[in-house]
C-alpha positions as CSV (number, residue, x, y, z in Angstrom):
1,X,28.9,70.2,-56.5
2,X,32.4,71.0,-57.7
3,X,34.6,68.2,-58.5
4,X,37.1,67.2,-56.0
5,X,40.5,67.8,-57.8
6,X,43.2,65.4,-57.5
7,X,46.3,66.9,-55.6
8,X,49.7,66.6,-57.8
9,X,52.3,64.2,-57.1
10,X,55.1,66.7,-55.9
11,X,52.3,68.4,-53.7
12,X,54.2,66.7,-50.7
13,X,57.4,67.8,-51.5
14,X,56.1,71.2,-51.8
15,X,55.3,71.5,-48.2
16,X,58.7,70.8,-46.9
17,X,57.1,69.0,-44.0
18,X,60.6,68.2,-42.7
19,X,61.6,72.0,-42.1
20,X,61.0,74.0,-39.5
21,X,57.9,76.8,-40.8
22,X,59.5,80.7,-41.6
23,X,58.0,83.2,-39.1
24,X,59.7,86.1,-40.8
25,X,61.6,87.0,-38.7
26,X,65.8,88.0,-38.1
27,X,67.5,84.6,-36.3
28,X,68.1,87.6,-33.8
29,X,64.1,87.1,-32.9
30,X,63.7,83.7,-33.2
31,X,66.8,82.8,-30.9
32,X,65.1,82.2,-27.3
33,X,64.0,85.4,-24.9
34,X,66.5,85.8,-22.5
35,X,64.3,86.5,-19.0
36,X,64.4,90.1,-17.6
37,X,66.7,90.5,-15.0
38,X,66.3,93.3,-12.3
39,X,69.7,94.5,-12.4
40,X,72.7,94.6,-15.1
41,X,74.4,91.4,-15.0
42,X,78.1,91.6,-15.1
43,X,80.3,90.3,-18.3
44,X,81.6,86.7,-18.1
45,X,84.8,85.6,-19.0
46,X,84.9,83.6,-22.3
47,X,87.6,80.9,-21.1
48,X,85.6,80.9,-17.4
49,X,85.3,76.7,-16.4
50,X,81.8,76.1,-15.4
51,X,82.0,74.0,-12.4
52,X,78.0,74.5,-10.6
53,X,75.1,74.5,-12.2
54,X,73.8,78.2,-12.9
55,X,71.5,80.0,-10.9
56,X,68.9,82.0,-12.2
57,X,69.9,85.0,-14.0
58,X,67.0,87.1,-11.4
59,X,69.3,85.5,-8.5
60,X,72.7,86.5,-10.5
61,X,72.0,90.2,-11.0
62,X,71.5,90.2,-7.1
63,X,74.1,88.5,-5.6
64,X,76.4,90.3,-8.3
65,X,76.3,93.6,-6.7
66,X,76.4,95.4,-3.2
67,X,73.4,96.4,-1.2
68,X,74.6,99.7,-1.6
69,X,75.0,99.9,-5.3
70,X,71.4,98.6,-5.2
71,X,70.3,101.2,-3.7
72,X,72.2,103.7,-6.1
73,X,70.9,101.8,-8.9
74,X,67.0,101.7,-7.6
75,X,67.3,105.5,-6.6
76,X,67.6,106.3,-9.9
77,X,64.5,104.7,-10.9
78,X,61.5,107.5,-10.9
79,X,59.5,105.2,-8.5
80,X,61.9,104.8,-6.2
81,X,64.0,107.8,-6.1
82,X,64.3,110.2,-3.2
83,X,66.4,112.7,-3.8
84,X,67.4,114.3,-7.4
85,X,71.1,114.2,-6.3
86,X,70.9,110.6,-6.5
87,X,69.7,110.2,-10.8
88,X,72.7,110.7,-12.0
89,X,73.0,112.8,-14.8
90,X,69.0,113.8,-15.1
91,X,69.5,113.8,-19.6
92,X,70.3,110.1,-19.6
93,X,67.8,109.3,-17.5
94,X,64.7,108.4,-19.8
95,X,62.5,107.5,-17.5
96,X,62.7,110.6,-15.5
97,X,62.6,112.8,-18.6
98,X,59.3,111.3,-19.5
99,X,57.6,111.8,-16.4
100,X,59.1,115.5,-16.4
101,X,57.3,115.9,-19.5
102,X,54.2,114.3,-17.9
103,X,54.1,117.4,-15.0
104,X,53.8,120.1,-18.2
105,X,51.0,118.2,-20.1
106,X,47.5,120.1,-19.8
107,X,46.0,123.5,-19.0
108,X,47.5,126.2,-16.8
109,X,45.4,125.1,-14.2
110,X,46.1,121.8,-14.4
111,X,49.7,122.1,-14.6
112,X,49.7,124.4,-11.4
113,X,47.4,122.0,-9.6
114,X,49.6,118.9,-10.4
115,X,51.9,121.0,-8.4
116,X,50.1,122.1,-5.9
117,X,49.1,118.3,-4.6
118,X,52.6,117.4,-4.9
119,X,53.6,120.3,-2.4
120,X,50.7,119.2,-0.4
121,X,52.2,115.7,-0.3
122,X,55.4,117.4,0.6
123,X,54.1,119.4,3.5
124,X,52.4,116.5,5.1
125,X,55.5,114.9,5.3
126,X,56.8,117.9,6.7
127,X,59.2,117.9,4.1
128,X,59.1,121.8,4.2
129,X,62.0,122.7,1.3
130,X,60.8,120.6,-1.4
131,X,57.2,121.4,-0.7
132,X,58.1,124.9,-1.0
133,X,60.0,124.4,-4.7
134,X,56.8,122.5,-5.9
135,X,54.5,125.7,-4.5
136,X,56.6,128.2,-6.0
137,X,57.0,125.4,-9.8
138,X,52.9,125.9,-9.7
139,X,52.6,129.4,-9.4
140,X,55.6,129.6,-12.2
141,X,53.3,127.4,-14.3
142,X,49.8,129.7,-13.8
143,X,52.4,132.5,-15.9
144,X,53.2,130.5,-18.4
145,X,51.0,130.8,-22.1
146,X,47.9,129.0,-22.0
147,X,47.9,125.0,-23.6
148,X,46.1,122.3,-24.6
149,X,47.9,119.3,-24.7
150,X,47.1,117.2,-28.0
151,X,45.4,114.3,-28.1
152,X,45.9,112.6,-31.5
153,X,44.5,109.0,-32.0
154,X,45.3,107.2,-35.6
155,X,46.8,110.0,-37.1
156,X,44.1,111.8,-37.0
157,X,44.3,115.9,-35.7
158,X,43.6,117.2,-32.3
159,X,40.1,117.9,-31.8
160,X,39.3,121.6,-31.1
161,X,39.1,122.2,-27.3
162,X,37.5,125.2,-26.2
163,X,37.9,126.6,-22.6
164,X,35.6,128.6,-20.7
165,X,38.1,131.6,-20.1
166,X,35.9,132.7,-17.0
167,X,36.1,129.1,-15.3
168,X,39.5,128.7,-16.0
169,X,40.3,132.3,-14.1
170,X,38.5,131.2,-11.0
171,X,40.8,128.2,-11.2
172,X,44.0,129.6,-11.2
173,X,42.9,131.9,-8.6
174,X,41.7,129.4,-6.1
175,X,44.9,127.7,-6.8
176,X,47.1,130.7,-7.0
177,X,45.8,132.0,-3.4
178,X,46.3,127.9,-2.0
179,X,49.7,128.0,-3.4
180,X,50.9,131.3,-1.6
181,X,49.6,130.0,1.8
182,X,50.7,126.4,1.7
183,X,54.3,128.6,0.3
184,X,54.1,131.1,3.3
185,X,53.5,127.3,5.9
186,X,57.1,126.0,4.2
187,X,59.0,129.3,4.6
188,X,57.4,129.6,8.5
189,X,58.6,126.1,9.3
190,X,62.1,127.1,7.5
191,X,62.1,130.4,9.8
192,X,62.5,132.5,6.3
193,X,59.8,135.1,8.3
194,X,60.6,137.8,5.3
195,X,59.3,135.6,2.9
196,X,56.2,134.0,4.8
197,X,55.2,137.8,5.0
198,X,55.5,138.1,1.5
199,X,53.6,135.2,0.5
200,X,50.7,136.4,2.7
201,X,50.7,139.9,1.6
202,X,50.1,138.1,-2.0
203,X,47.2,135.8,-0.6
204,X,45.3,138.4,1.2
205,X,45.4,140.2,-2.2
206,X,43.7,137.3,-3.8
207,X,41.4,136.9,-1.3
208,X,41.2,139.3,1.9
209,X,39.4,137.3,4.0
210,X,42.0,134.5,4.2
211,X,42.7,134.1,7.8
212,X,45.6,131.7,7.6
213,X,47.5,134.5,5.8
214,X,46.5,136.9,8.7
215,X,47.7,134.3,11.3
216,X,50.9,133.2,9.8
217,X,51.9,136.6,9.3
218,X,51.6,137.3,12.7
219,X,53.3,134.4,13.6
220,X,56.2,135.7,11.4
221,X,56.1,139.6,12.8
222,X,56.0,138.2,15.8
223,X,59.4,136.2,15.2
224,X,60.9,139.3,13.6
225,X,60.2,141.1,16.8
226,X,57.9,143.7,14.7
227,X,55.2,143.6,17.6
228,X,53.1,146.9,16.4
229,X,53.0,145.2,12.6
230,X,52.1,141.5,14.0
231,X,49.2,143.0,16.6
232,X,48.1,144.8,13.4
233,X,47.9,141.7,11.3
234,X,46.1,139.8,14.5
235,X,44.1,142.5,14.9
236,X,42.4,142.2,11.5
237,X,42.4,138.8,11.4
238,X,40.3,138.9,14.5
239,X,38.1,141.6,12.6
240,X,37.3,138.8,10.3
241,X,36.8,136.2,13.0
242,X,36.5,137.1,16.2
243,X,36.4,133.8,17.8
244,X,39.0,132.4,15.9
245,X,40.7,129.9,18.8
246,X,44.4,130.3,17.3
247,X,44.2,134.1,16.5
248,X,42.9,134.3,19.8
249,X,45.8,132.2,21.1
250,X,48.1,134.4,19.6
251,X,47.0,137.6,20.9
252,X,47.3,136.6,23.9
253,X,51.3,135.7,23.6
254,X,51.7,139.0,21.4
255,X,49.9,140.8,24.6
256,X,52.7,139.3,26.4
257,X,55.4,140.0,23.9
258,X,54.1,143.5,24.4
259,X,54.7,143.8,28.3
260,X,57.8,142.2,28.0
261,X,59.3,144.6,25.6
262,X,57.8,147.6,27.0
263,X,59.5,146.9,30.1
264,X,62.8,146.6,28.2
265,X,63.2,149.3,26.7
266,X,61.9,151.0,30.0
267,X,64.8,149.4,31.7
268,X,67.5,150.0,29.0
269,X,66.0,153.8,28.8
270,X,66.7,154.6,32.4
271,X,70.0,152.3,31.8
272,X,70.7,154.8,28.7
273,X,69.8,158.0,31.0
274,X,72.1,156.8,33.8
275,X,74.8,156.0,31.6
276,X,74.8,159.7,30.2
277,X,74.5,161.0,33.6
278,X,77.9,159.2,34.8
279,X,79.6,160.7,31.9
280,X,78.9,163.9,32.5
281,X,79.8,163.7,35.9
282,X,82.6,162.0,35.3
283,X,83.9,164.7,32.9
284,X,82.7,167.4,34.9
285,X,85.1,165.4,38.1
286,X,88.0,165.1,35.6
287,X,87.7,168.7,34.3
288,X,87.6,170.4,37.8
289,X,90.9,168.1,38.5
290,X,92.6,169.2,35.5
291,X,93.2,166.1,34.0
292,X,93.7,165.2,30.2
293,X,93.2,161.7,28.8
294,X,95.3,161.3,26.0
295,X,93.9,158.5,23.4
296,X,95.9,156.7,21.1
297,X,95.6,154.4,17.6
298,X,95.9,151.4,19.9
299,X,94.4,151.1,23.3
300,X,94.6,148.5,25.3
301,X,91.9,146.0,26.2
302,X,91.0,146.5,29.4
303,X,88.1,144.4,30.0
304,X,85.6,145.7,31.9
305,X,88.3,148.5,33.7
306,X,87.4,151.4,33.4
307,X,87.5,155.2,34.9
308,X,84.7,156.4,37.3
309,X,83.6,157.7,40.0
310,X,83.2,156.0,43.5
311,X,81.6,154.6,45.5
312,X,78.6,156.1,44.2
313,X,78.6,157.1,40.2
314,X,76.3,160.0,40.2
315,X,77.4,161.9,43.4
316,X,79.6,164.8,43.0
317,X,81.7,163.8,46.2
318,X,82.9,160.4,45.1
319,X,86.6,160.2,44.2
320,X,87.9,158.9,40.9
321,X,88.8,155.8,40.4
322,X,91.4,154.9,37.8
323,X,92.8,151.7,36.1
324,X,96.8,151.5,37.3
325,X,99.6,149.6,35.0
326,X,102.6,149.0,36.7
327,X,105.6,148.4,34.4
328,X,109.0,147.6,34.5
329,X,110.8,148.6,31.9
330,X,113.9,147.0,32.8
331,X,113.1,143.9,33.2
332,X,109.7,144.6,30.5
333,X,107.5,143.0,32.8
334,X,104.3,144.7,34.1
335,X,101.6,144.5,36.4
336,X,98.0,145.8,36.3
337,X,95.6,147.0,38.9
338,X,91.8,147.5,37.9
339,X,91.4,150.1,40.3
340,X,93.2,152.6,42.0
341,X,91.5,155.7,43.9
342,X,92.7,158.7,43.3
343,X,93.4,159.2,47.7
344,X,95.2,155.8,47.5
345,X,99.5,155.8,47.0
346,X,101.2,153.9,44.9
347,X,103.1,152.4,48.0
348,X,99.7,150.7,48.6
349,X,99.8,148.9,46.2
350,X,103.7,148.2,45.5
351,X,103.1,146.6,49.0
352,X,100.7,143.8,47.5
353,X,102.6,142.9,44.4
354,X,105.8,142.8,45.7
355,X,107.6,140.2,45.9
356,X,107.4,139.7,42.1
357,X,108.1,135.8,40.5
358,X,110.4,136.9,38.3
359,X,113.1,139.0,40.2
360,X,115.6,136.3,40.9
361,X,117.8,139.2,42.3
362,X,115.3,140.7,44.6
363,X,116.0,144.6,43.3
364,X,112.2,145.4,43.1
365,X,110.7,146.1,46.8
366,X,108.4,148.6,47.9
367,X,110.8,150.7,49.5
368,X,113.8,150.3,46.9
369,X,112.2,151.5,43.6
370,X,111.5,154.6,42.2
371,X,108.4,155.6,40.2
372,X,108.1,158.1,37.1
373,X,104.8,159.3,35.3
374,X,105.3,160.2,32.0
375,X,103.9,164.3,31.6
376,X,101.9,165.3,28.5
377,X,104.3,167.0,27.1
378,X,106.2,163.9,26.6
379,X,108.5,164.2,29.5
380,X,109.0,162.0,32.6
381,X,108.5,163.1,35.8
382,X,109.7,161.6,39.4
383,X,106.4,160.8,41.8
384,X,106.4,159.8,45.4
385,X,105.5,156.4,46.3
386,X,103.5,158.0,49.4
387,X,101.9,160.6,47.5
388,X,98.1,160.0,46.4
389,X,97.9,159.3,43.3
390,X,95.7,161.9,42.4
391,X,98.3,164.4,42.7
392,X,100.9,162.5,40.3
393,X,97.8,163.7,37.7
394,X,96.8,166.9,36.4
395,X,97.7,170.4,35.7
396,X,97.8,172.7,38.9
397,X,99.1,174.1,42.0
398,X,100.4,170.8,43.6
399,X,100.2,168.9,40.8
400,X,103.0,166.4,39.3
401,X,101.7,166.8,35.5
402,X,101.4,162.9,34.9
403,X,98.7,162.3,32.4
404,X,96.3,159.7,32.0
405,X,96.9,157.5,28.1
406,X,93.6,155.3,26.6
407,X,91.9,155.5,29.9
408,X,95.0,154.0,32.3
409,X,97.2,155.9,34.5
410,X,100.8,154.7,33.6
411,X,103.5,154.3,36.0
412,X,107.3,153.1,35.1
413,X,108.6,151.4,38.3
414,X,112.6,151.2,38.5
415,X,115.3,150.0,41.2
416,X,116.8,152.5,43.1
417,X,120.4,151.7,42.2
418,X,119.5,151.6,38.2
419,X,117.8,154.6,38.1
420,X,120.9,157.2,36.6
421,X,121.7,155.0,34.0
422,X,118.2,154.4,33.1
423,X,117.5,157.7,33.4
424,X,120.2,158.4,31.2
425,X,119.2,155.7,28.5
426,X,115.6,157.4,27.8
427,X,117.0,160.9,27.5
428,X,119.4,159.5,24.7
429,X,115.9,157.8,22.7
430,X,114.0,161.2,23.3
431,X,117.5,163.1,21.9
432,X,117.1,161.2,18.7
């Protein structure tokens, strides 16, 4: 056995029982943990008189802000955050950089997939746009250059990882062609029917036998109003699957999209044909009367007025019917009569509008006023108020030479006893 040494006399002393051990550490670390709080807690005021006892610091950070800044402040934690527009600015945020950098990590195929569940999530929640931007982030990610993501453990290198180029092709395929369908769902349900046709085009290339992409296409055509290119896409669709229940659905409402738009354009044809055949009888009636319609930069909006013929459009014996304005120059007031045959007088109709609300002296009634037409040739000319008004129109024996301006037969209506020096007044403008 070895002998048992004796200790030395200052071996007590050389403990320094009475002091606190060394752990090594900065006074920073030894001083006592402060407890986690869930939110910042605000600053304190040095010369603040503590009156209560202190709650706990969890209970501070609480009760020292809003519900809504709460919100704010747990919406821009990853886990809780709902909308992007809500993190703040996204290069401070370290939490949400990290697991940005997580979505990246892996092969291709693993990247897009990542994606693709994520739009999947998306759609169930009929969450249609951002489904749609984590569709089209996977396909992005099946162009970018193939990586492996490195794995190293105690310094050591990343192990060589070899990958089956054939099995990872069939990969990206099967997820290229889910991401273009699920991509054509989102821009169906956002009613952008250009792009669900585009996204199907590129999954039928993938895989031609895909029958969503034949039945969402449709469903788009169909929306477009391209009937012959939607029955085309059911059709084929129906090729592959003949007792598909939805394709079969859907031909039925494109049958009756079909019906429906054949007898349109059946009805607005004949509409089209009737239309021309007015005109030309129209022009033909106007010809043969030797009237002139005179257009101008600015014609006046006459509603649904209009010259024809009456009462029926396409018979050679109807008369014409014109729009009539009335005006006073005098006074520059005016009236305006929708229609006027071309066998009815002016005095016809004088008799309906006058009295008129404004003529506080009582100069305009229908047998004390005089009426002009103004001639083509840019003169005026003095019609009866008895005589059709036909004849106040026109070139011809019997005819007064009025013309017809922007579709409207124009008629100035004066007092009797004003007439000279009105008559008067407009030869000075034409003399300038």
């Amino acid at each position: 056995m070895s002998p048992i040494e004796g200790l030395p006399d200052d071996f007590e002393k050389s403990l320094n029982i009475s002091d606190s051990p060394s752990t090594g550490l900065p006074d920073s670390a030894q001083s006592t943990s402060q407890p986690s709080v869930p939110f910042p807690l605000p600053p304190k005021p040095k010369d603040e008189e503590i009156t209560l006892p202190a709650i706990p610091p969890q209970m501070e950070s609480v009760r020292a802000h809003t519900a809504e800044d709460i919100v704010q402040m747990m919406n821009k934690a990853p886990l809780f955050m709902t909308s992007l527009d809500d993190a703040g600015n996204e290069d401070d945020n370290v939490e949400l950089q990290a697991m940005r950098a997580l979505q990246y990590e892996g092969t291709r195929a693993e990247i897009a997939q990542n994606f693709r569940e994520q739009g999947n999530e998306m759609a169930r929640a009929k969450r249609w746009k951002d489904g749609k931007e984590y569709y089209t982030k996977g396909l992005a990610a099946l162009k970018q250059p193939q990586s492996i993501p490195p794995s190293v453990e105690d310094g050591e290198p990343p192990p060589t990882q070899h990958l089956d180029p054939e099995t990872e092709a069939k990969k990206e395929k099967e997820i290229e062609e889910a991401c273009y369908i699920n991509r054509a769902l989102c821009n169906l349900e956002l009613q952008n029917y250009r792009s669900t046709t585009q996204d199907c085009a590129s999954t039928l290339y993938l895989n031609p036998t895909n029958l969503k992409a034949f039945y969402r296409s449709t469903l788009a055509l169909l929306a477009l109003h391209k009937l012959p290119e939607a029955r085309d896409a059911c059709t084929r669709g129906l090729a592959l699957s003949p007792t598909s229940p939805h394709l079969l659905t859907l031909s039925q409402t494109l049958t009756t999209a079909e019906t429906t738009a054949a007898s349109t354009a059946l009805a607005q044809k004949t509409a089209l044909d009737r239309a021309a055949k007015e005109r030309l009888l129209l022009a033909t009636a106007l010809k043969a009367r030797g009237i002139k319609i005179r257009t101008t930069n600015q014609p006046p909006d006459l509603e649904d007025a209009r010259i024809h013929l009456s009462p029926d459009p396409l018979a050679p014996t109807s008369q014409v019917v014109y729009p009539l304005l009335l005006l006073y120059p005098l006074a520059a007031q005016s009236d305006f009569v929708k229609a006027c045959g071309e066998g009815e007088t002016l005095q016809q109709h004088l008799e309906y509008v006058f009295p008129l609300p404004w003529d506080g002296e009582g100069l305009y009634t229908a047998g004390g006023v005089e009426c002009f037409v103004e001639t083509g040739a840019g003169g005026m000319v003095k019609v009866g108020r008895k005589v059709p008004v036909g004849e106040c129109l026109g070139e011809g024996q019997g005819k007064a030479g009025g013309e017809v301006v922007d579709g409207v037969v124009r008629v100035m209506v004066v007092p009797k006893g004003k007439v000279r020096g009105w008559v008067e007044e407009m030869r000075k403008r034409k003399g300038r």
